[in-house]
N, CA, C and O of each residue as an XYZ file, in Angstrom:
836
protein
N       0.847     -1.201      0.000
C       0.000      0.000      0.000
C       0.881      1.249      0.000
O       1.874      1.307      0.726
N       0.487      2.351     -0.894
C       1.627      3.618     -0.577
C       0.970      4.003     -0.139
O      -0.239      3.839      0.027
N       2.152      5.020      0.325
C       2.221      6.285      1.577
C       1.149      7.283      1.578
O       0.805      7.585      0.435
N       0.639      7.768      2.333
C      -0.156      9.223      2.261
C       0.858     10.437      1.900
O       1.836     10.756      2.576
N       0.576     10.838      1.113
C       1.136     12.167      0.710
C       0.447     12.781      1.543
O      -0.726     12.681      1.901
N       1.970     13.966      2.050
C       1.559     15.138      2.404
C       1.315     16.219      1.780
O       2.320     16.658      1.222
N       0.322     16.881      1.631
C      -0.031     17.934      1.118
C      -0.929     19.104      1.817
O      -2.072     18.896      2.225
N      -0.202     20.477      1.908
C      -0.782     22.027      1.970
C      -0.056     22.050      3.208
O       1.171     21.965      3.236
N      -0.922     22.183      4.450
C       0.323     23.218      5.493
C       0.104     21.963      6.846
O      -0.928     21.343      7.100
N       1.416     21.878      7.533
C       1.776     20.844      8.387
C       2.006     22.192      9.581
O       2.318     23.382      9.538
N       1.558     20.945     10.851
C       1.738     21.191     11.918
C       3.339     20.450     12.169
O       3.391     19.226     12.051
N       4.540     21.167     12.490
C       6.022     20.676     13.104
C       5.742     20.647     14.377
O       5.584     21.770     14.855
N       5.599     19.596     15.250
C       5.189     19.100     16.775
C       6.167     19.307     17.452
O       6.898     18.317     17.455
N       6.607     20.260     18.134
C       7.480     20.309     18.904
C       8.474     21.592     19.090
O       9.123     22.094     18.173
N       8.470     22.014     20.413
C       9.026     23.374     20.530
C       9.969     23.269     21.196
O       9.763     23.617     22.358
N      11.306     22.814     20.909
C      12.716     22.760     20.697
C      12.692     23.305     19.428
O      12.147     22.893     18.404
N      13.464     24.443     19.672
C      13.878     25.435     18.656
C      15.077     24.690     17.690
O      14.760     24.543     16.509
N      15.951     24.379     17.956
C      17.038     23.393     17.348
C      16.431     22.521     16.393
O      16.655     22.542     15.182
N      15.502     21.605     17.112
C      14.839     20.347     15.969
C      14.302     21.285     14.946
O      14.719     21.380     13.792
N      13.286     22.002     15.514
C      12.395     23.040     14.760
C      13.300     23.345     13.453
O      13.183     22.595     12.484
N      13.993     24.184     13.421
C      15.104     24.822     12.603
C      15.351     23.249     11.644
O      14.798     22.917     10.596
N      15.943     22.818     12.115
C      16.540     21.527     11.599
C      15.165     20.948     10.807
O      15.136     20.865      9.579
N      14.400     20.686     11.387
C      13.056     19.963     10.713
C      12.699     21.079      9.456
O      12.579     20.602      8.327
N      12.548     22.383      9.619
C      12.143     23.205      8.855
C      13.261     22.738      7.278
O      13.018     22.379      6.126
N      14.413     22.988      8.027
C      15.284     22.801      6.995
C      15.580     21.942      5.961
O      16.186     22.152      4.911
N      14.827     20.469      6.613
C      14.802     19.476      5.766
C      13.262     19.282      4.721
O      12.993     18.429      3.875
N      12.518     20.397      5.197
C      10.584     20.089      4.580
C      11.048     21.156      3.212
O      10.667     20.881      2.074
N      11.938     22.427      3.510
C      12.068     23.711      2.773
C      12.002     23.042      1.614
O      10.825     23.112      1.261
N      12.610     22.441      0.842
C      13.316     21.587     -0.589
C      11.384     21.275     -1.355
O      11.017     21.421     -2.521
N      10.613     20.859     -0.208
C       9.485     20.081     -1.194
C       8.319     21.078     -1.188
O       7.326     20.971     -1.907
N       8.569     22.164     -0.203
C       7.620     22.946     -0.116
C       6.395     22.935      0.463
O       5.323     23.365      0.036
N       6.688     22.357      1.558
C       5.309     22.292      2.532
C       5.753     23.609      3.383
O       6.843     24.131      3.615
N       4.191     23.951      3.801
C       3.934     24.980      4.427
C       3.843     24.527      5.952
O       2.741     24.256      6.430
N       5.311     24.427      6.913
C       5.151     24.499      7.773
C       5.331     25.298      8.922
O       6.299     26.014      9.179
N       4.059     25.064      9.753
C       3.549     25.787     11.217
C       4.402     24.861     12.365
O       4.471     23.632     12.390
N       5.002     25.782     13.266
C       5.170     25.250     14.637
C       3.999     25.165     15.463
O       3.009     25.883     15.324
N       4.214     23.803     16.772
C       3.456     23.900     17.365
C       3.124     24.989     18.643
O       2.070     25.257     19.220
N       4.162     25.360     18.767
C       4.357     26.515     19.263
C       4.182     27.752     18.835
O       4.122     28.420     19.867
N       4.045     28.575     17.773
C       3.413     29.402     16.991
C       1.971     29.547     17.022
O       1.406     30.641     17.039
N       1.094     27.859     17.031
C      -0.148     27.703     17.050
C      -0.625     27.704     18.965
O      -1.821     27.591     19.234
N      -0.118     27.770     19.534
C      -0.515     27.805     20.631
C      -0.316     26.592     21.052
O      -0.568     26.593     22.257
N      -0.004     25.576     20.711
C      -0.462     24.368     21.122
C       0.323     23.732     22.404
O       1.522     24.010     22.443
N      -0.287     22.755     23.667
C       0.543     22.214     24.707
C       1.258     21.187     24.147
O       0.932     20.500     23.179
N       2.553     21.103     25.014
C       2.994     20.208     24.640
C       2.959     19.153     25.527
O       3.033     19.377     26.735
N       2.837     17.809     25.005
C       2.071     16.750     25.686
C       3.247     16.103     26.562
O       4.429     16.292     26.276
N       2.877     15.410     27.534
C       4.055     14.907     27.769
C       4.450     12.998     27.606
O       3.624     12.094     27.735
N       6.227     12.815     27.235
C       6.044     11.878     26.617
C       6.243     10.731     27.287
O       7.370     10.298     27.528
N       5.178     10.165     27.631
C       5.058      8.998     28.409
C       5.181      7.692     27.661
O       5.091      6.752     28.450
N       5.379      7.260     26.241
C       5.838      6.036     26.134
C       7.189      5.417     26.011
O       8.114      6.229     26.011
N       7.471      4.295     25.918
C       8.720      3.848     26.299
C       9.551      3.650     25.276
O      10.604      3.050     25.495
N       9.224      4.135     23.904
C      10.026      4.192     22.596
C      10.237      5.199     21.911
O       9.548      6.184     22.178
N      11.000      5.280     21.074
C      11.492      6.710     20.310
C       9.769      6.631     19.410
O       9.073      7.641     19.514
N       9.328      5.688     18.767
C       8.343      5.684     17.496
C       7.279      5.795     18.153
O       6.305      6.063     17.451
N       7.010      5.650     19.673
C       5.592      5.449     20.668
C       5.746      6.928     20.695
O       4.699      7.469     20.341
N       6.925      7.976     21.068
C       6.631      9.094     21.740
C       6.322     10.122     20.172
O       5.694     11.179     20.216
N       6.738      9.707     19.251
C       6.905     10.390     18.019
C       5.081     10.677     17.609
O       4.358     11.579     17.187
N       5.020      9.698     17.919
C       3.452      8.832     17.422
C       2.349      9.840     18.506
O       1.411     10.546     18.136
N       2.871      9.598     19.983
C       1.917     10.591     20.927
C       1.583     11.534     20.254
O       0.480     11.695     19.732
N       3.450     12.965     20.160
C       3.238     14.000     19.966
C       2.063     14.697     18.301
O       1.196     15.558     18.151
N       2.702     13.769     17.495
C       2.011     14.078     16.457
C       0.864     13.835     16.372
O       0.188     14.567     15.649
N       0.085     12.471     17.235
C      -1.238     12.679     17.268
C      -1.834     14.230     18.400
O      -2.545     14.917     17.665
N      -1.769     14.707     19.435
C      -1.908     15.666     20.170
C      -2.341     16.570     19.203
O      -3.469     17.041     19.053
N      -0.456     16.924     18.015
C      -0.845     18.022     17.455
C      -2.027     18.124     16.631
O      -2.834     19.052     16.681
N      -2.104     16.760     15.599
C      -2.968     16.746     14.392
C      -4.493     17.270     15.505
O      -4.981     18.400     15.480
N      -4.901     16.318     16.235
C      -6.275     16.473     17.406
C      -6.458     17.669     17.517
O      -7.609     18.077     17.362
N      -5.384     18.618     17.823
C      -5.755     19.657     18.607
C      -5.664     21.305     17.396
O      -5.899     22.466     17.734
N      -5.245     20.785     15.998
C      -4.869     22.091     15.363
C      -5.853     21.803     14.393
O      -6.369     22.776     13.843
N      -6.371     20.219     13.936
C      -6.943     19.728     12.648
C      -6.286     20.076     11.294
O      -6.747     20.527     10.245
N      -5.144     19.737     11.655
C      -4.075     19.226     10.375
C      -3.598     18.069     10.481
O      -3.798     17.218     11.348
N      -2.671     18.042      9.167
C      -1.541     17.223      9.425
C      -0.711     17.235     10.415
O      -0.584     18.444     10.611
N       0.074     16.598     11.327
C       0.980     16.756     12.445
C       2.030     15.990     12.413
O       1.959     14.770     12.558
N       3.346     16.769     12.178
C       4.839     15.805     11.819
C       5.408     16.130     13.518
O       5.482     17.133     14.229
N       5.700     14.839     13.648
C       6.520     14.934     15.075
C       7.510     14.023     15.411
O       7.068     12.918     15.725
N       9.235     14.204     15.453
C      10.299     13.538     15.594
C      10.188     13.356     17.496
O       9.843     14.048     18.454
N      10.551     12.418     17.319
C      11.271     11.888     19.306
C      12.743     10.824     18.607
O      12.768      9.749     18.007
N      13.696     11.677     19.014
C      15.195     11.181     19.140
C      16.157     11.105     20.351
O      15.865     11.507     21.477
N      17.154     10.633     20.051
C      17.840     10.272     21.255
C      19.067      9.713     21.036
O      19.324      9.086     20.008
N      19.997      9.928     22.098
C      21.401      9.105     21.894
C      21.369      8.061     23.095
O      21.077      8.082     24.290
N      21.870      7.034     22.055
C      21.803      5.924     23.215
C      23.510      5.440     23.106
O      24.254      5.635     22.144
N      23.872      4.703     24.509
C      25.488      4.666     24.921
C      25.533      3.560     25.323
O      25.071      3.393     26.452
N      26.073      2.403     24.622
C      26.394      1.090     24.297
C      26.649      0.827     26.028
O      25.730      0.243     26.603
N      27.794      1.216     26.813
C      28.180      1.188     27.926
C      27.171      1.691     29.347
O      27.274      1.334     30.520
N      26.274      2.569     28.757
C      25.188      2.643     29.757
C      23.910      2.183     29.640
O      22.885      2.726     30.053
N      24.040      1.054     28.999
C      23.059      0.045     28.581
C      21.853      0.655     27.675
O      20.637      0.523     27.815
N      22.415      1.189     26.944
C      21.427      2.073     25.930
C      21.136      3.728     26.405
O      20.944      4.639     25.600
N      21.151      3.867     27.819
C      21.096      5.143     28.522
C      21.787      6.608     27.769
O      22.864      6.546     27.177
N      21.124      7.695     27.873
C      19.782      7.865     28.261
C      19.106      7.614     27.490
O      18.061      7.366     28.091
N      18.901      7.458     26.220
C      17.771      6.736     25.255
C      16.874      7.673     25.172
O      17.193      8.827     24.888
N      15.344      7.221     25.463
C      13.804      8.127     25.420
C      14.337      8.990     26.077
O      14.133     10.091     25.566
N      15.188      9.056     27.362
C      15.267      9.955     28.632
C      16.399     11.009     27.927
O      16.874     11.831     28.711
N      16.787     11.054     26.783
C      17.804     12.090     26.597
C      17.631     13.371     26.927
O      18.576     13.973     27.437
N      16.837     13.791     26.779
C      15.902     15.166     26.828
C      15.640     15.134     28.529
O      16.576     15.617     29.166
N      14.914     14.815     29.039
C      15.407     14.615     30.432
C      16.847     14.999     31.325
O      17.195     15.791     32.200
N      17.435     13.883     30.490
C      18.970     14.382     31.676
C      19.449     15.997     31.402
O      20.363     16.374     32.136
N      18.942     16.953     30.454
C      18.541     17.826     30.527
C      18.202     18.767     31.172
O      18.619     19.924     31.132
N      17.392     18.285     31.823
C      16.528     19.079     33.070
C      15.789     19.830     31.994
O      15.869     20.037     30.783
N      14.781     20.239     33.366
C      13.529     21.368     32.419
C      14.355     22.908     32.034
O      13.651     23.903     32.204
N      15.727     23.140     31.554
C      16.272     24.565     30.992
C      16.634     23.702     29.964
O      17.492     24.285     29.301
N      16.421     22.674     29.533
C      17.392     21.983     28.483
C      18.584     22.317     28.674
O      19.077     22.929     27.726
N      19.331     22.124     29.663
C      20.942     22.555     29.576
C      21.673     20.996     29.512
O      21.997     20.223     30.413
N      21.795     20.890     27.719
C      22.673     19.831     27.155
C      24.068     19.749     27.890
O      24.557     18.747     28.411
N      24.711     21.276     27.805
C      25.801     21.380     28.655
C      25.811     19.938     29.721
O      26.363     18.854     29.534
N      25.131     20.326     30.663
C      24.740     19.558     31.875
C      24.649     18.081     31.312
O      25.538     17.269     31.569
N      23.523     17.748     30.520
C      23.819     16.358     29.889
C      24.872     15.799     29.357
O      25.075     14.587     29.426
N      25.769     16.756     28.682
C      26.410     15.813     28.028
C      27.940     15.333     28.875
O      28.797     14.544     28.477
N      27.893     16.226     30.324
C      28.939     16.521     31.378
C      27.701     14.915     31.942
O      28.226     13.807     31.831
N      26.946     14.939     32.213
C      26.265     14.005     32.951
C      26.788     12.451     31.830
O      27.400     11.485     32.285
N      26.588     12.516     31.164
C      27.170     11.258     30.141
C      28.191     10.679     30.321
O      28.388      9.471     30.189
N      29.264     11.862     30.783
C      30.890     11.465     30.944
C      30.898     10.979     32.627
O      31.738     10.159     32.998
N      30.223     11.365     33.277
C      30.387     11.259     34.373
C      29.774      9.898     34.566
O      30.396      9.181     35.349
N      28.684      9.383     34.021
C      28.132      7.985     34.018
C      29.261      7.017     33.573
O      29.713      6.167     34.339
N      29.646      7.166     32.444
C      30.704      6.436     31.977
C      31.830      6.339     32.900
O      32.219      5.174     32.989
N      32.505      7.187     33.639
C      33.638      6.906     34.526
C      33.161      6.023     35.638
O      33.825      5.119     36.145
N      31.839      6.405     35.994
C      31.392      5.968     37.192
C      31.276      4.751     36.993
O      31.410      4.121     38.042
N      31.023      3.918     35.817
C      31.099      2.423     35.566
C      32.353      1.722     35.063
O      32.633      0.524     35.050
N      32.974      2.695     34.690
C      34.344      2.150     34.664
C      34.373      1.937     32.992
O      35.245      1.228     32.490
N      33.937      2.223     32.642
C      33.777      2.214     30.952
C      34.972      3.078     30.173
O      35.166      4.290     30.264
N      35.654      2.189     29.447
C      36.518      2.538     28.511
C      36.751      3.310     27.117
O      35.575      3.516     26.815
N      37.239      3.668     26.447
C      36.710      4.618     24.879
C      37.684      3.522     24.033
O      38.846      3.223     24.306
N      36.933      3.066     23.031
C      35.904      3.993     22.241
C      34.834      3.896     22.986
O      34.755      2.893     23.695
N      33.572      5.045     23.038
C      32.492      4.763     24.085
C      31.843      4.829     22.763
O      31.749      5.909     22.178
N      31.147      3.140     21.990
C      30.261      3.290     20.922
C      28.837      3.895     21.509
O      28.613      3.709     22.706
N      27.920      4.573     20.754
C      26.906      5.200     20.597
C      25.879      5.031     19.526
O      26.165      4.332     18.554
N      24.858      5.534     19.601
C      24.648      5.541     18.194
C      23.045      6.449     18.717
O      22.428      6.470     19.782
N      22.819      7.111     17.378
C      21.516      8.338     17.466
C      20.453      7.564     16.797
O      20.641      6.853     15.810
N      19.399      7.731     17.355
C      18.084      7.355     17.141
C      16.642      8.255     16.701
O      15.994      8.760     17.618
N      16.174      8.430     15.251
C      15.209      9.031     15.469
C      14.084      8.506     14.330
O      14.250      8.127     13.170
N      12.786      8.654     15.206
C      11.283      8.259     14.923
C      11.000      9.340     14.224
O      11.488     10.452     14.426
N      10.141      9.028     13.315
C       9.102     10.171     13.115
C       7.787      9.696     12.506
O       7.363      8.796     11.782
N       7.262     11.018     13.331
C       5.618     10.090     12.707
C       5.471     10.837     11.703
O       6.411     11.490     11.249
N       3.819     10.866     11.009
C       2.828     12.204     10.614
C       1.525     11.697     11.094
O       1.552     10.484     10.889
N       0.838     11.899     11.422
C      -0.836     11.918     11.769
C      -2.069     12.925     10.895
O      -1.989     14.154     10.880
N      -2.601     12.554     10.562
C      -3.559     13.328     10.094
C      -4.480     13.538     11.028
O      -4.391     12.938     12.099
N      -5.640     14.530     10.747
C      -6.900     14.685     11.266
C      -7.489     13.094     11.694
O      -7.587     12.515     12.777
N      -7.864     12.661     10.105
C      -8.657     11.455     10.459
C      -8.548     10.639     11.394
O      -9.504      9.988     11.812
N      -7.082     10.539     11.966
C      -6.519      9.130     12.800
C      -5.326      8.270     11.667
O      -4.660      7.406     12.237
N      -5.061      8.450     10.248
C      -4.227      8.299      9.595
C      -3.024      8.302     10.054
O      -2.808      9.487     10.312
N      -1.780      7.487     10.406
C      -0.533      7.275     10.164
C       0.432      7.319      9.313
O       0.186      6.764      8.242
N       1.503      7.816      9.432
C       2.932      7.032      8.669
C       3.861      7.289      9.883
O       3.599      8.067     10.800
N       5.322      6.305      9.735
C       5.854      6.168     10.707
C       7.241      5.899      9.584
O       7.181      5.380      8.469
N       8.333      6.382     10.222
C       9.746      6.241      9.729
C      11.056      6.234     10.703
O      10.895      6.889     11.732
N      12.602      5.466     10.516
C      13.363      5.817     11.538
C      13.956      5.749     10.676
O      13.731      5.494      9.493
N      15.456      6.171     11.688
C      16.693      6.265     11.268
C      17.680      6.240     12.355
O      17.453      6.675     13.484
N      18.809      5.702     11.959
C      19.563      5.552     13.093
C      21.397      6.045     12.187
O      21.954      5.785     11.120
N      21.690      6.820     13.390
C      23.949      6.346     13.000
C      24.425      6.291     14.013
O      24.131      6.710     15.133
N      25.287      5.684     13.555
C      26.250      4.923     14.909
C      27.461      5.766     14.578
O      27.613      6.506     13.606
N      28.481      5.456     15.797
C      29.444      6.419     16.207
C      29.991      6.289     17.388
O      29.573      5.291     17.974
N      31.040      7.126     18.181
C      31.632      7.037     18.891
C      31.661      8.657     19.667
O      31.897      9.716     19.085
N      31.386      8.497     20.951
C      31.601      9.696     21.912
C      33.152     10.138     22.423
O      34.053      9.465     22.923
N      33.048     11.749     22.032
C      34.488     11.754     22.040
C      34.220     13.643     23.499
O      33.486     14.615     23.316
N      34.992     13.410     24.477
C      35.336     14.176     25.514
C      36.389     14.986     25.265
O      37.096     14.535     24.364
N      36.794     16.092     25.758
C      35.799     17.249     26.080
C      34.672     17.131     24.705
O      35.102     16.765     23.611
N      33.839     17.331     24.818
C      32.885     18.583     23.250
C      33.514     19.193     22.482
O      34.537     19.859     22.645
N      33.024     19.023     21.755
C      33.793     19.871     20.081
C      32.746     20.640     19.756
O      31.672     20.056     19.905
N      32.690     21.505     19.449
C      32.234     22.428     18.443
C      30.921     22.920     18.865
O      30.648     22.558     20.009
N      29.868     23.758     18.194
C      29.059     24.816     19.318
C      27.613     25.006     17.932
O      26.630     25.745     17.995
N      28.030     23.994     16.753
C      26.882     23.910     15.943
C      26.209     22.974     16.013
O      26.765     22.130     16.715
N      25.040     22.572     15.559
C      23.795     21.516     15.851
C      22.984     21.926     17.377
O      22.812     23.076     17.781
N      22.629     20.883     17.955
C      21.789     20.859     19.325
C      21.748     19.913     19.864
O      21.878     18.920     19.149
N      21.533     19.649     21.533
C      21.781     18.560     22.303
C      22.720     18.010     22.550
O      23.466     18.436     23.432
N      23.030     16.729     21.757
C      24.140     16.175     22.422
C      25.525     15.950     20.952
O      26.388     15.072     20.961
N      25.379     16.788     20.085
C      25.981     16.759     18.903
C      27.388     16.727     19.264
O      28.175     16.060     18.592
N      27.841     17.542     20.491
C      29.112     18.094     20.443
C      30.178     17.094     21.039
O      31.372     17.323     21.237
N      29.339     15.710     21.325
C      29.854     14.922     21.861
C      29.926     13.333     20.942
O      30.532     12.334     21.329
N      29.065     13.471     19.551
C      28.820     12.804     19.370
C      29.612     12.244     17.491
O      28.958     12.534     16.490
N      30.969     11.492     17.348
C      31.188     11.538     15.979
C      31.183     10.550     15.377
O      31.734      9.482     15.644
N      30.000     11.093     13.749
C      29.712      9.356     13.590
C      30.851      8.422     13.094
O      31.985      8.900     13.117
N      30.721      7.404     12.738
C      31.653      6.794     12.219
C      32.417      6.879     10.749
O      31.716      7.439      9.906
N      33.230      6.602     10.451
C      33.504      7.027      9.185
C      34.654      8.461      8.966
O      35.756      8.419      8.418
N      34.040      9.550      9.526
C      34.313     11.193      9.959
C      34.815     11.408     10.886
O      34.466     10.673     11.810
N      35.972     12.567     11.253
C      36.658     13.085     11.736
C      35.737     14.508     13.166
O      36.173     15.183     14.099
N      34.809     14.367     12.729
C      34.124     15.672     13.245
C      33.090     15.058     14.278
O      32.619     13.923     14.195
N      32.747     16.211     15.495
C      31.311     15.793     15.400
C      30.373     15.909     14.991
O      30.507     15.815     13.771
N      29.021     16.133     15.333
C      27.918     16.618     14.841
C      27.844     18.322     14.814
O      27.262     19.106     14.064
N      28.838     18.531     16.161
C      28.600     19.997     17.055
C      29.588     20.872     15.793
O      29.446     22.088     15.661
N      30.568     20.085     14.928
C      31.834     21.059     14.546
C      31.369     20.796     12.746
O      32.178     21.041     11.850
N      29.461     20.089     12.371
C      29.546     20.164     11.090
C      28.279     21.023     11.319
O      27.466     21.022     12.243
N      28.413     22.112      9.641
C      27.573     22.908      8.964
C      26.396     21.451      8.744
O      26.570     20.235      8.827
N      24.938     22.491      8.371
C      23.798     21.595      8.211
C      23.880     20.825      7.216
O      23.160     19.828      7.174
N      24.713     21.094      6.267
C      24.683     20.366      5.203
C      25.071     19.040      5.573
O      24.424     17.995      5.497
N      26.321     19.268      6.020
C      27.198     18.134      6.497
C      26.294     17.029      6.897
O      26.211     15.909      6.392
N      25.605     17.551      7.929
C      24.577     16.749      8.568
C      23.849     16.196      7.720
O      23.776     14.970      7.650
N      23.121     17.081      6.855
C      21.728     16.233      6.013
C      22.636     15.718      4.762
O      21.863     15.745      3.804
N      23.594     15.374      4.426
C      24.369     14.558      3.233
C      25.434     14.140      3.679
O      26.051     14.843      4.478
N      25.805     13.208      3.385
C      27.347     12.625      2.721
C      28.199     13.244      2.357
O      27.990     13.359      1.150
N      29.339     13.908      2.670
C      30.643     14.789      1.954
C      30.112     14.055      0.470
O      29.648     12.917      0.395
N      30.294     14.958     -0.617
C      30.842     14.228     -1.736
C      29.747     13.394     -2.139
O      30.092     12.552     -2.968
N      28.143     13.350     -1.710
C      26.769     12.802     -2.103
C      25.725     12.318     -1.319
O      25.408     11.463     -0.493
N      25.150     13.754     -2.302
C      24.108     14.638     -1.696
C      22.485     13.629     -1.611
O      21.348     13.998     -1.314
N      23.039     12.222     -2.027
C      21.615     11.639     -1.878
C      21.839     10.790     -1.007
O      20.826     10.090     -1.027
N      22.550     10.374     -0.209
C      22.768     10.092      1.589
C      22.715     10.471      2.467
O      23.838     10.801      2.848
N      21.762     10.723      3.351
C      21.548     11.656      4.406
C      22.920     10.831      5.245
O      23.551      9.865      4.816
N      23.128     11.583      6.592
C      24.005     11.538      7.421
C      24.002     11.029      8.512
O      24.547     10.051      9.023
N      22.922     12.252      9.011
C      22.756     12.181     10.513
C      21.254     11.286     10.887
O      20.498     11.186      9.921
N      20.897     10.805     11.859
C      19.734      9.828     12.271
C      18.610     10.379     11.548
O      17.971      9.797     10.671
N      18.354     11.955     12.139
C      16.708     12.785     11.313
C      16.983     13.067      9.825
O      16.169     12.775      8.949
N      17.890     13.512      9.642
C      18.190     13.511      7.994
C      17.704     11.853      7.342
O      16.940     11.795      6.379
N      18.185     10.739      7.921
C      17.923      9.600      7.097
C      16.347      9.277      7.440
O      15.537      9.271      6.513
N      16.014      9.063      8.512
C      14.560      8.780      8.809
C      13.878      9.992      8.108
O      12.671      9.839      7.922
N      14.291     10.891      7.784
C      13.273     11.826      6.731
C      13.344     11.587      5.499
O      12.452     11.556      4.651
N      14.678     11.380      5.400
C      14.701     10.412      3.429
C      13.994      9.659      2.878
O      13.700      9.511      1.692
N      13.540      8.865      4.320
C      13.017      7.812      3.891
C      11.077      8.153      3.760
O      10.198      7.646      3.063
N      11.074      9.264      4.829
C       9.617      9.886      4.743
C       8.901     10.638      3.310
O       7.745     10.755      2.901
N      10.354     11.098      2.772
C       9.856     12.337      1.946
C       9.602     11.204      0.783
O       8.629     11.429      0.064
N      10.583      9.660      0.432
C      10.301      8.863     -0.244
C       8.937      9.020     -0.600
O       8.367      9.469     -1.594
N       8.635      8.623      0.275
C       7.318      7.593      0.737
C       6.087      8.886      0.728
O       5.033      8.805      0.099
N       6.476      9.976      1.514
C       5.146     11.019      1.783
C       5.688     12.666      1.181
O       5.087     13.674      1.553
N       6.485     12.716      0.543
C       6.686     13.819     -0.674
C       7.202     13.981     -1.480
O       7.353     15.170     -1.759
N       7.654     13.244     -2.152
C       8.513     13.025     -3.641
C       7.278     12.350     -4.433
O       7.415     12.000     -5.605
């Protein structure tokens, strides 16, 4: 069965300014008209299930319910081979309610010593995304890259836990590459990179190309 196309103006679920930007950046190319949920007034729900694709799935239903659109909504995360997947769903969490990644990603290193965990510290980024329609309609997509956490932080571009995080393959982290970098392949431009770049490749496949 194919995909539901998206078509006319989308609700972007979620008010993290960083994703926001980033999400915007990857819809710009096909030309959907997207609204934040935050722009529209909307609450943000909180995410009580126990998977990246369960919490993706919440937020975007909330939004679609509550604006009567379409509703695109990512839930990502870095998970750390050595802290048994940790923090995972909870990335955003170790956070605290200022989002101070700072703090998380100092909280990461400090978990790791505390278990006695060695480098390379493998990793790897995780992200869901839904869309929901009005009706109760679905689509659902992921993406994942793997990589290695590298101490102190590098670099002061991307969001969350980028500055700690370099995938495999590359010299950089997430924190020390331009957006491009992120949404392609050095050298080809039809490989996304980073976790939301590929789980959207695979969306726009399927729900806008």
């Amino acid at each position: 069965m194919n995909a539901r196309k998206i078509v006319g103006r989308l609700v972007v679920a979620t008010h993290n300014s960083g994703k926001l930007w980033e999400l915007r950046q990857l819809l710009a190319p096909h030309g959907v008209d997207a609204v934040s949920a935050g722009d529209l007034g909307l609450a943000e729900p909180e995410e009580t299930e126990t998977s990246f694709a369960g919490n993706a799935l919440l937020k975007a239903r909330a939004a679609a319910d509550a604006s009567g659109l379409p509703a695109f909504a990512d839930d990502s995360g870095l998970c750390v081979e050595a802290l048994g997947g940790a923090p995972g769903v909870y990335s955003a969490r170790w956070a605290g309610e200022g989002r101070d990644f700072t703090a998380a990603c100092a909280r990461v290193e400090r978990e790791l010593q505390a278990r006695g965990a060695k480098p390379p510290y493998r990793a790897h980024f995780t992200c869901a995304l839904a869309v929901v329609w009005p009706d109760g309609h679905k689509e659902q997509f992921e993406g994942r890259v793997d990589g290695v956490l590298v101490f102190p932080p590098k670099g002061e571009k991307g969001f969350g836990y980028d500055p700690i995080f370099k995938p495999d393959g590359l010299d950089k982290t997430f924190g020390e590459m331009m957006s491009a970098q992120k949404h392609a392949l050095p050298g080809d431009g039809s490989q996304a990179l980073s976790h939301r770049a590929r789980a959207f490749q695979t969306l726009a496949k399927a729900c806008l190309d």
